[in-house]
N, C-alpha and C positions, 0 to 999 in steps of 0.2 A: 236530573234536569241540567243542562247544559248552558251556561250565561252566555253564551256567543250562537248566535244559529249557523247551522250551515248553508252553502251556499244551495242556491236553487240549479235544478237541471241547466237551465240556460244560462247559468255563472259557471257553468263546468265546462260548456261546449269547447275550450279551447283545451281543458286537457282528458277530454274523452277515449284517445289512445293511449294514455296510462291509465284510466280508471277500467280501462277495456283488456289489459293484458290484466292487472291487480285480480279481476272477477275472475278471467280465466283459471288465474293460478292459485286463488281462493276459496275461489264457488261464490265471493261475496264482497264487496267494498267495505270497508271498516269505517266506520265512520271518524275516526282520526285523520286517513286518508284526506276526507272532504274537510275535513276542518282547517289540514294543512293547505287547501286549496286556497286558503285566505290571504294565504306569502305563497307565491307560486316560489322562490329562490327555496324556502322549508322544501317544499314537496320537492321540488327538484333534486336535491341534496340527499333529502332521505332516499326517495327513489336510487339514487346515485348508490349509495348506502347499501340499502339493500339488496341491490345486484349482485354488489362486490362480494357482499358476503354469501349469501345463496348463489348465487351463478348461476351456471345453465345445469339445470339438474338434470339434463340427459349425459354432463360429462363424471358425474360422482361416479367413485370407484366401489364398486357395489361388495 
């Protein structure tokens, strides 16, 4: 059980094209994700974050 709730659909609307590529590339939202929705500067960051290190996985040298 989590002491903070996350936010609701319409507290997300303004970052629905990150929660929209995460599902693409997941199959699913994390809910850490929506949690870091609370600091959008967090999620930006990690997002930032996670690019850098994943990248475009169509460029890994297979």
């Amino acid at each position: 059980m989590s002491s903070i709730a996350p936010l609701s659909d319409s507290e997300l609307k303004s970052f629905r094209f990150l929660l929209n590529v995460v599902k693409k590339n997941m199959g699913f939202i994390p809910d850490s994700i929506i949690m870091m929705a609370r600091m959008p500067a967090i999620l930006g960051s990690f997002s930032v974050l996670t690019g850098l290190i994943i990248g475009d996985p169509k460029k890994l040298n297979r």
